[in-house]
C-alpha positions in Angstrom: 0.0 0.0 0.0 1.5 3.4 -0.9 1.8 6.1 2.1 0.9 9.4 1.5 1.3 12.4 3.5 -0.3 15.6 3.9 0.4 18.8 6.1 -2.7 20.1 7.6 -2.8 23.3 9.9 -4.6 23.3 13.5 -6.7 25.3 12.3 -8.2 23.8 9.1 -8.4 21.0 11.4 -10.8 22.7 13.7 -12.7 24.2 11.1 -13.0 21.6 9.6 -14.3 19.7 12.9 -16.7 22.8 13.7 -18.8 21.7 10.6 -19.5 18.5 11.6 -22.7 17.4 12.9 -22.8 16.3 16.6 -23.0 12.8 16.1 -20.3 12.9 14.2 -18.5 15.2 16.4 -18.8 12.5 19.0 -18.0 9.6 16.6 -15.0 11.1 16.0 -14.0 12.0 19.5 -14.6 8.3 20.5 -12.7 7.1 17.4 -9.5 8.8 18.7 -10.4 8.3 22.2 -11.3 4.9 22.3 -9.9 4.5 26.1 -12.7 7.1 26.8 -15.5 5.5 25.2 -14.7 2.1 26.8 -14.3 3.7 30.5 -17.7 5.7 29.2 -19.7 2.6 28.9 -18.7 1.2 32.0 -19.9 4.1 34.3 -23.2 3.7 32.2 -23.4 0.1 32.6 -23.2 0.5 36.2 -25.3 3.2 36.3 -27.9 1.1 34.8 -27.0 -1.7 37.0 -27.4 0.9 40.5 -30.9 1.9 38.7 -32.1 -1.7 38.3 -31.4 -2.6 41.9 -32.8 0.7 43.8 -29.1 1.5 44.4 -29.8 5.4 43.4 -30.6 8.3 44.2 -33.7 10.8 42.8 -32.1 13.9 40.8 -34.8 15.4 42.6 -33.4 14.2 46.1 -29.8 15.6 45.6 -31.1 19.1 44.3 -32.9 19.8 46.9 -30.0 18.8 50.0 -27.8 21.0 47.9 -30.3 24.2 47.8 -30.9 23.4 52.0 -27.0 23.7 52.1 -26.7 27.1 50.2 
């Protein structure tokens, strides 16, 4: 296979970037960042886990102990 090489500025790159759509924005971002994604998924999975067994706490819950401390 033949190598080619091309000189790109930062710029261009973000440009470039900036008119992507956000799915592919995040695509992207998980596609050089794949360590990110994988540690992503497990926070989710456990999230979902800690949901299925009662293991959580209401959004609701935590707002309101953080307005009684302000």
């Amino acid at each position: 296979m033949s190598k080619v090489m091309v000189r790109i500025d930062l710029e261009e790159i973000k440009k470039t970037i900036s008119k992507l759509s956000d799915s592919e924005k995040e695509s992207l971002f998980f596609e050089l960042s794949p360590g990110l994604g994988k540690a992503l998924q497990k926070m989710e999975q456990k999230a979902l886990k800690n949901l299925r067994e009662g293991k959580t706490i209401p959004l609701e819950k935590v707002e309101n102990e953080l307005q009684d401390r302000i």
